[in-house]
PyMOL Python script that loads the backbone (N, CA, C, O; Angstrom):
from pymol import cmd

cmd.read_pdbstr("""\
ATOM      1  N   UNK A   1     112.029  64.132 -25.552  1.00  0.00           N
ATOM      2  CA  UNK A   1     113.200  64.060 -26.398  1.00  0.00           C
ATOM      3  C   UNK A   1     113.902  62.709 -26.265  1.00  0.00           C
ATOM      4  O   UNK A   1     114.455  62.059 -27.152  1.00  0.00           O
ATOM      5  N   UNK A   2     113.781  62.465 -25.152  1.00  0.00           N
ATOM      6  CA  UNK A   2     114.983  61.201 -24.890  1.00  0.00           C
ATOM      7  C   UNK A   2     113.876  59.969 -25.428  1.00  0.00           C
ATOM      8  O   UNK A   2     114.332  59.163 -26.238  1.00  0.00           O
ATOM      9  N   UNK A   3     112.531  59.824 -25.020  1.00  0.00           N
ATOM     10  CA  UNK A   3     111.648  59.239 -25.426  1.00  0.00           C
ATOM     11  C   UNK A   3     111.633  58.848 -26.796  1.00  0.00           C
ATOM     12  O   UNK A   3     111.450  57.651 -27.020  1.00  0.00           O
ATOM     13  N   UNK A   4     111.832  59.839 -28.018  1.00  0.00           N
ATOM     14  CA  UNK A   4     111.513  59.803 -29.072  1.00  0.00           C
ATOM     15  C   UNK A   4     113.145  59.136 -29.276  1.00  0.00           C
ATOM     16  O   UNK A   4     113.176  58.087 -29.920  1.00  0.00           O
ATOM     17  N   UNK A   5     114.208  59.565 -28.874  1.00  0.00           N
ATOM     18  CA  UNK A   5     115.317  58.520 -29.418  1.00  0.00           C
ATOM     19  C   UNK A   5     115.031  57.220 -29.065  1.00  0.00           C
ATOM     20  O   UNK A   5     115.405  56.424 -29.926  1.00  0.00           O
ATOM     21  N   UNK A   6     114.597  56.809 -28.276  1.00  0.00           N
ATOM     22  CA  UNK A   6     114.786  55.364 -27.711  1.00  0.00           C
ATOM     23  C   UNK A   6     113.400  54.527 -28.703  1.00  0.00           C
ATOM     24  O   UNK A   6     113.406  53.296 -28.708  1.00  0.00           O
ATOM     25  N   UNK A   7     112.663  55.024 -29.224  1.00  0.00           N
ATOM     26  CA  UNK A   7     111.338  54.745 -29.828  1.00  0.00           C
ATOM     27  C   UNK A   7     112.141  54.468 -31.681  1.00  0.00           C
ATOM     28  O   UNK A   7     111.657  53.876 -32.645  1.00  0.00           O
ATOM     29  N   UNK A   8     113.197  55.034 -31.565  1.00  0.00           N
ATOM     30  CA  UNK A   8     114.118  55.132 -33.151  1.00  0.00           C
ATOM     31  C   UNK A   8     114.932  54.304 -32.826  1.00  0.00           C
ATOM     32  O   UNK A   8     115.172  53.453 -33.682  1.00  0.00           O
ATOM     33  N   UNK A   9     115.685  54.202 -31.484  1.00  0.00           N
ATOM     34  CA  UNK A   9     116.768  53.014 -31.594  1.00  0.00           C
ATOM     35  C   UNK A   9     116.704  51.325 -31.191  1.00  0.00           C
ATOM     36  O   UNK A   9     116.726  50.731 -30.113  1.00  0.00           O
ATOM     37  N   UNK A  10     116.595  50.783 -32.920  1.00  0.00           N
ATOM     38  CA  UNK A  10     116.171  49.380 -33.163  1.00  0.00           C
ATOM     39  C   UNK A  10     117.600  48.456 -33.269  1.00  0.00           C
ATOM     40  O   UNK A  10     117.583  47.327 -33.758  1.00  0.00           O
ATOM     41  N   UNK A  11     118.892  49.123 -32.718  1.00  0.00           N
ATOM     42  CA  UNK A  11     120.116  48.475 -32.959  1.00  0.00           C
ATOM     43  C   UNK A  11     119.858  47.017 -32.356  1.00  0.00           C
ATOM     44  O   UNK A  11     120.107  46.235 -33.273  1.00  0.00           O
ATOM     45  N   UNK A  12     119.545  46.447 -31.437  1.00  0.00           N
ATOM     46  CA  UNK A  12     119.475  45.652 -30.192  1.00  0.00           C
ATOM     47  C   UNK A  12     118.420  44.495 -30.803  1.00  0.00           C
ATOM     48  O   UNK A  12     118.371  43.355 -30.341  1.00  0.00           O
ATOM     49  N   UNK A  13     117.699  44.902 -31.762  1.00  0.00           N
ATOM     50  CA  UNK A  13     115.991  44.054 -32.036  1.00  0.00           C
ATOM     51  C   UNK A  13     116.497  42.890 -32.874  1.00  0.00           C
ATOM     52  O   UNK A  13     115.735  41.930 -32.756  1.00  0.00           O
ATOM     53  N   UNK A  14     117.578  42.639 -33.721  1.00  0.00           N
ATOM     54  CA  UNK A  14     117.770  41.536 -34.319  1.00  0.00           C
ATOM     55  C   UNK A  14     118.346  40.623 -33.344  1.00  0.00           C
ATOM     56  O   UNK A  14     118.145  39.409 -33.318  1.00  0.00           O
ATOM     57  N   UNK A  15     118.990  41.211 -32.638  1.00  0.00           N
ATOM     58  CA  UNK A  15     119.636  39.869 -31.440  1.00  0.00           C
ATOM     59  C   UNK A  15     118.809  39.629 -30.796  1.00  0.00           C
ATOM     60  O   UNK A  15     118.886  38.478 -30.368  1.00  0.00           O
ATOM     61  N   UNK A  16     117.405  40.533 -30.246  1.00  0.00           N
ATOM     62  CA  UNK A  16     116.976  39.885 -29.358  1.00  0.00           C
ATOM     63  C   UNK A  16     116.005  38.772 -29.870  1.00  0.00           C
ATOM     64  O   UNK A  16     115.710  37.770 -29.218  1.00  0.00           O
ATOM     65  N   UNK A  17     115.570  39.062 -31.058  1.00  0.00           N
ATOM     66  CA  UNK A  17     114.997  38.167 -31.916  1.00  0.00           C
ATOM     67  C   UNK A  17     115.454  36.968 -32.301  1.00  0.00           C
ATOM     68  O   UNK A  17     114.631  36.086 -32.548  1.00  0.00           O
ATOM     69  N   UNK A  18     117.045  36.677 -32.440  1.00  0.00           N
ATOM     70  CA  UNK A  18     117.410  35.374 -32.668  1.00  0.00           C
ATOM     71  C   UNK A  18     117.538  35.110 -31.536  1.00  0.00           C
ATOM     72  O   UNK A  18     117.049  33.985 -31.428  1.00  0.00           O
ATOM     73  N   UNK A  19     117.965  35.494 -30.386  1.00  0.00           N
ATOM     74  CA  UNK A  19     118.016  34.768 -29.236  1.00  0.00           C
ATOM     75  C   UNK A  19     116.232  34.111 -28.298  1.00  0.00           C
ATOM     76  O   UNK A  19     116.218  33.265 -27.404  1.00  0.00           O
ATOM     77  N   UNK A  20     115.180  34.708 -28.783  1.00  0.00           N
ATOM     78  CA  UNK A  20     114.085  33.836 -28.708  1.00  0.00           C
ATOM     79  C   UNK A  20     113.947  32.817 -29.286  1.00  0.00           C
ATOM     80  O   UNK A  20     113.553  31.787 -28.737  1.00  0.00           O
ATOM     81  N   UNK A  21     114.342  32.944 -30.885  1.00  0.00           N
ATOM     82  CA  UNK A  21     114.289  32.041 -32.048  1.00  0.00           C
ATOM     83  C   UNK A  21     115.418  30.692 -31.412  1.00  0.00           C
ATOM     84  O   UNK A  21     115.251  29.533 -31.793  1.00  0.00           O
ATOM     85  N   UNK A  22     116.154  30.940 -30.760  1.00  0.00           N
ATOM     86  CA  UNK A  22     117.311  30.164 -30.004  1.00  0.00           C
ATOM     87  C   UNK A  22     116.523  29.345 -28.831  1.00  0.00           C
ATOM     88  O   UNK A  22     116.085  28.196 -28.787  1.00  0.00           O
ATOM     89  N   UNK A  23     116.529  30.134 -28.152  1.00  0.00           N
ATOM     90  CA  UNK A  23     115.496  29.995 -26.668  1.00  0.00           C
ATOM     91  C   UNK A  23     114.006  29.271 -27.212  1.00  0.00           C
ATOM     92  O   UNK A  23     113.503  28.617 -26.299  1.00  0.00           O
ATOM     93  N   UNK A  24     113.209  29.245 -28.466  1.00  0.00           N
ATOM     94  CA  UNK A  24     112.532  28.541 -28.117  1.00  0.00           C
ATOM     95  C   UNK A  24     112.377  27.268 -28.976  1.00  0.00           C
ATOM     96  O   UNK A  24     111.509  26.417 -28.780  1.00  0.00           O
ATOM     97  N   UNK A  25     113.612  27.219 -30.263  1.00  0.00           N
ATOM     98  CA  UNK A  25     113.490  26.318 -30.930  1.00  0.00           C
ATOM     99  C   UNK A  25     115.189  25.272 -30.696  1.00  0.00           C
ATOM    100  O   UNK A  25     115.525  24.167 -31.121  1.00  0.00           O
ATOM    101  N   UNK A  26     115.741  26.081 -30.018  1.00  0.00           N
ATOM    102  CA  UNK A  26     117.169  25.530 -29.624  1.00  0.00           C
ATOM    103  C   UNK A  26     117.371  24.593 -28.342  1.00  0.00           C
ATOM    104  O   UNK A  26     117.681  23.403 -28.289  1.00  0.00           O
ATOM    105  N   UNK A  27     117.108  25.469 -27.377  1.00  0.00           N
ATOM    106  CA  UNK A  27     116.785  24.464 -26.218  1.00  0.00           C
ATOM    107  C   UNK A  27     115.673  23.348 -25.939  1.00  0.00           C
ATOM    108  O   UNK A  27     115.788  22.324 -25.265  1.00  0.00           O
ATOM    109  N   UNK A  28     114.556  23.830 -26.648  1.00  0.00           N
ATOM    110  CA  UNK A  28     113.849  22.061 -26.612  1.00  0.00           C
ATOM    111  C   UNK A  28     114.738  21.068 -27.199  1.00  0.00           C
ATOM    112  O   UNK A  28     114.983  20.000 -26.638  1.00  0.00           O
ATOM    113  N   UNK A  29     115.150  21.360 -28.153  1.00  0.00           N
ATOM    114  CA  UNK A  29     115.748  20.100 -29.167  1.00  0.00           C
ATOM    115  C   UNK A  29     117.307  18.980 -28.043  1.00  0.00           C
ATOM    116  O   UNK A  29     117.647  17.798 -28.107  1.00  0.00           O
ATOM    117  N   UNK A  30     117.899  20.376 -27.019  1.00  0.00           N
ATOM    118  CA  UNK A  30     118.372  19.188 -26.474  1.00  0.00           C
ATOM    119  C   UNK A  30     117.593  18.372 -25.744  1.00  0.00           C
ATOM    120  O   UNK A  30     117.900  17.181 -25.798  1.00  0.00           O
ATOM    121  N   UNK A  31     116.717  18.656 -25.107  1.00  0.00           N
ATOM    122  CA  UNK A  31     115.807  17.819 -24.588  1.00  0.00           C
ATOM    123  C   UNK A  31     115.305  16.568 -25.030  1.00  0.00           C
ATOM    124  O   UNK A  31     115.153  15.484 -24.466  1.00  0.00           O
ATOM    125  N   UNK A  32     114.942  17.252 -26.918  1.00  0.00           N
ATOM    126  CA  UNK A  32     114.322  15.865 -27.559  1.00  0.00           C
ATOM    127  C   UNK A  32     115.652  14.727 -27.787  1.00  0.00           C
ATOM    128  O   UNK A  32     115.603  13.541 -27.458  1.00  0.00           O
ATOM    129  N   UNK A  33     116.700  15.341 -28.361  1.00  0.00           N
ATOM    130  CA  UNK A  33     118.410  14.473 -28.255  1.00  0.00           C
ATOM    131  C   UNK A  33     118.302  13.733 -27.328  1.00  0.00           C
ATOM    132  O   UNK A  33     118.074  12.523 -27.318  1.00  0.00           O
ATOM    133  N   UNK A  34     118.446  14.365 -26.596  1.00  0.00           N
ATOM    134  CA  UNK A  34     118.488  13.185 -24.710  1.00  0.00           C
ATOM    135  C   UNK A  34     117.790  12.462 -24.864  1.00  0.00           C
ATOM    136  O   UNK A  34     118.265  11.326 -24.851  1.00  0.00           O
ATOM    137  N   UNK A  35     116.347  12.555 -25.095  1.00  0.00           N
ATOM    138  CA  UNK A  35     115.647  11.224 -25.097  1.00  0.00           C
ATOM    139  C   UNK A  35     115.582  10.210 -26.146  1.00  0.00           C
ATOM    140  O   UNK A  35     115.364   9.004 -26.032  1.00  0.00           O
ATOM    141  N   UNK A  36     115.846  11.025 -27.358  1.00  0.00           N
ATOM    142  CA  UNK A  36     116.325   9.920 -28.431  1.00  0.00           C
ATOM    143  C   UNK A  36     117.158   9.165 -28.145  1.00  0.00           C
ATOM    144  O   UNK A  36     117.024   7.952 -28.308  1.00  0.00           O
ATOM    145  N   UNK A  37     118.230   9.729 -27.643  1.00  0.00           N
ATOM    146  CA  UNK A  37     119.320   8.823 -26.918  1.00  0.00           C
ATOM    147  C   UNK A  37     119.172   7.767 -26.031  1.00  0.00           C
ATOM    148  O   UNK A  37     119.737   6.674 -26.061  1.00  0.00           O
ATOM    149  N   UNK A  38     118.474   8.133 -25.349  1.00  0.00           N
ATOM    150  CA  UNK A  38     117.932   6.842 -24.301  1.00  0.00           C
ATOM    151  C   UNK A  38     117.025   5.760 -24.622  1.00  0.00           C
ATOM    152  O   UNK A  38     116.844   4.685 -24.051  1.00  0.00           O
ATOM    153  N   UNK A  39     116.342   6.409 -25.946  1.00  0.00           N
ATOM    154  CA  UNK A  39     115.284   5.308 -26.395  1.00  0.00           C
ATOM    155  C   UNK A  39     116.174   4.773 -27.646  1.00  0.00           C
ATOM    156  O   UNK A  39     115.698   3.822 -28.266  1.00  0.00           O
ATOM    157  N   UNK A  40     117.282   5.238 -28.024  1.00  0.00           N
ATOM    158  CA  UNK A  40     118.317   4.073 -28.546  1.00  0.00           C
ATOM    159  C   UNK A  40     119.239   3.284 -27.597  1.00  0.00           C
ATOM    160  O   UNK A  40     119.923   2.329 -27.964  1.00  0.00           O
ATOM    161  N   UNK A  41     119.200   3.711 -26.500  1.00  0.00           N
ATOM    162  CA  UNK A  41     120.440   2.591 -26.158  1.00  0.00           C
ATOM    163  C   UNK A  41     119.225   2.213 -25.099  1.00  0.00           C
ATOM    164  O   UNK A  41     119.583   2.106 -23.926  1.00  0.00           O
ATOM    165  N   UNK A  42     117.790   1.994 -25.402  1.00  0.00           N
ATOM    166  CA  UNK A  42     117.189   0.932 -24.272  1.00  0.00           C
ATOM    167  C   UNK A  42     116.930  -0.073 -25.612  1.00  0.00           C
ATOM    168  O   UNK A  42     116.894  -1.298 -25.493  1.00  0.00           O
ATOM    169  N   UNK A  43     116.750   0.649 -26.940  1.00  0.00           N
ATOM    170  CA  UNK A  43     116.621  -0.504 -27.806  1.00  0.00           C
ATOM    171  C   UNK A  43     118.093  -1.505 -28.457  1.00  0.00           C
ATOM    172  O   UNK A  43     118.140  -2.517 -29.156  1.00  0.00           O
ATOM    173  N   UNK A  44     119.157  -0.644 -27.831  1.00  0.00           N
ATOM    174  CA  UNK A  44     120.288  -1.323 -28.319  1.00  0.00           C
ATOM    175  C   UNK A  44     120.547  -2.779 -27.057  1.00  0.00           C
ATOM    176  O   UNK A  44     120.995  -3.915 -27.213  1.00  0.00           O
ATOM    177  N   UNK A  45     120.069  -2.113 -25.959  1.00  0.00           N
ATOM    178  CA  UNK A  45     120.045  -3.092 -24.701  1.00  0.00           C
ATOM    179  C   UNK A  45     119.258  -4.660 -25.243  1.00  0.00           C
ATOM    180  O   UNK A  45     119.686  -5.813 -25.296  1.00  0.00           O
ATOM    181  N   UNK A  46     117.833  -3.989 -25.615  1.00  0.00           N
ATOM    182  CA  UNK A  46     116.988  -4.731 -25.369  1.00  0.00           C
ATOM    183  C   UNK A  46     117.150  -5.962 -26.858  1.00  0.00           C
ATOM    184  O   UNK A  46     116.674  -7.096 -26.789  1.00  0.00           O
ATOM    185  N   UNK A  47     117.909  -5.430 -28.124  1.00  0.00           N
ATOM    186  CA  UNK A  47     118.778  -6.152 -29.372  1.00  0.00           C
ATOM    187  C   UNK A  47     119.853  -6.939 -28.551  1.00  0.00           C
ATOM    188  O   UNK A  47     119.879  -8.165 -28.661  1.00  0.00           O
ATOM    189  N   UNK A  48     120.472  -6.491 -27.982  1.00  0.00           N
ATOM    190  CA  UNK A  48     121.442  -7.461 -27.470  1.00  0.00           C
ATOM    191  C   UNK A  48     121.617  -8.452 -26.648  1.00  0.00           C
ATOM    192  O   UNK A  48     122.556  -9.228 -26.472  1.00  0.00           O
ATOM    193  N   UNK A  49     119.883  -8.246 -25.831  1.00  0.00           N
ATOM    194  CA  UNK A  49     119.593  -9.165 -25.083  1.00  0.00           C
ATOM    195  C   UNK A  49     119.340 -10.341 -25.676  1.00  0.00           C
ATOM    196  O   UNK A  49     120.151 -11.265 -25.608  1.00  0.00           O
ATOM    197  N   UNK A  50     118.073 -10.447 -26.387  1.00  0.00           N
ATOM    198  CA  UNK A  50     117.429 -10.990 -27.703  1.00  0.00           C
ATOM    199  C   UNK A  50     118.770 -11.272 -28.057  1.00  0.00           C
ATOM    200  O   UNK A  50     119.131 -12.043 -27.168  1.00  0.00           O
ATOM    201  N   UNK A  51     119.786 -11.091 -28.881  1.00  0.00           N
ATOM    202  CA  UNK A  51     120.525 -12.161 -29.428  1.00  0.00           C
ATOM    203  C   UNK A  51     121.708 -12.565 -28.914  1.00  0.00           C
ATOM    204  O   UNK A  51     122.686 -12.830 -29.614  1.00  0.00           O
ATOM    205  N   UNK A  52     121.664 -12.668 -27.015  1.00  0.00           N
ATOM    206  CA  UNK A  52     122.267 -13.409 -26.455  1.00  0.00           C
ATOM    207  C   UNK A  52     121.123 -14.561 -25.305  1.00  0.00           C
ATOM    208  O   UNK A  52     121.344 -15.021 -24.184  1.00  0.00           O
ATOM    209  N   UNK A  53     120.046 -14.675 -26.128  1.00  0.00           N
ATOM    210  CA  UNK A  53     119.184 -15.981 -25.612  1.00  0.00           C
ATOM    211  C   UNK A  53     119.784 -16.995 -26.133  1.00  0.00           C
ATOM    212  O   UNK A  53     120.253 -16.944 -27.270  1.00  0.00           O
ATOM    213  N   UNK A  54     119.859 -18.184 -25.279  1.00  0.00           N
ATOM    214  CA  UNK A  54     119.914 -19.164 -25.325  1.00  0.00           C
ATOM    215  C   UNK A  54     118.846 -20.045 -26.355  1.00  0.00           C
ATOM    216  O   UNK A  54     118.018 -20.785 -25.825  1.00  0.00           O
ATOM    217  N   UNK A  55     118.877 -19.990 -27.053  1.00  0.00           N
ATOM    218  CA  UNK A  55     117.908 -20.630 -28.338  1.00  0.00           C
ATOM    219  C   UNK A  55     118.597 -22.465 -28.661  1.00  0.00           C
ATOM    220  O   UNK A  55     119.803 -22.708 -28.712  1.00  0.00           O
ATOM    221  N   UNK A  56     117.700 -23.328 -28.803  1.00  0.00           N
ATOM    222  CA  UNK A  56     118.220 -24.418 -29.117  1.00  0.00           C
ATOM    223  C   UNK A  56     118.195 -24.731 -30.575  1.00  0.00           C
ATOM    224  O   UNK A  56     118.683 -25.782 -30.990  1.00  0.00           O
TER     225      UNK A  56
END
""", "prot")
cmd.dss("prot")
cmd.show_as("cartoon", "prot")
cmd.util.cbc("prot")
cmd.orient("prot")
């Protein structure tokens, strides 16, 4: 009896579903941010170096 309710109750299945959909497409992306980030400000470094050479 108790079996067959719990086999009917799907209240819970949409959250747990966006929270994978979260978990596996949400949290990489800060990961990829962070490193975008760093591979702009090594290229903002590496622009500002370059046009503070000494050029004659």
């Amino acid at each position: 009896m108790i079996s067959v309710r719990l086999q009917r109750d799907e209240q819970g299945a949409a959250t747990v579903e966006w929270t994978l959909l979260v978990g596996a497409f949400g949290l990489p992306m800060f990961w990829v941010f962070g490193r975008l980030l760093d591979l702009l400000q090594a290229h903002y470094g590496l622009a500002t170096f370059i046009e503070t050479l000494p050029f004659p």
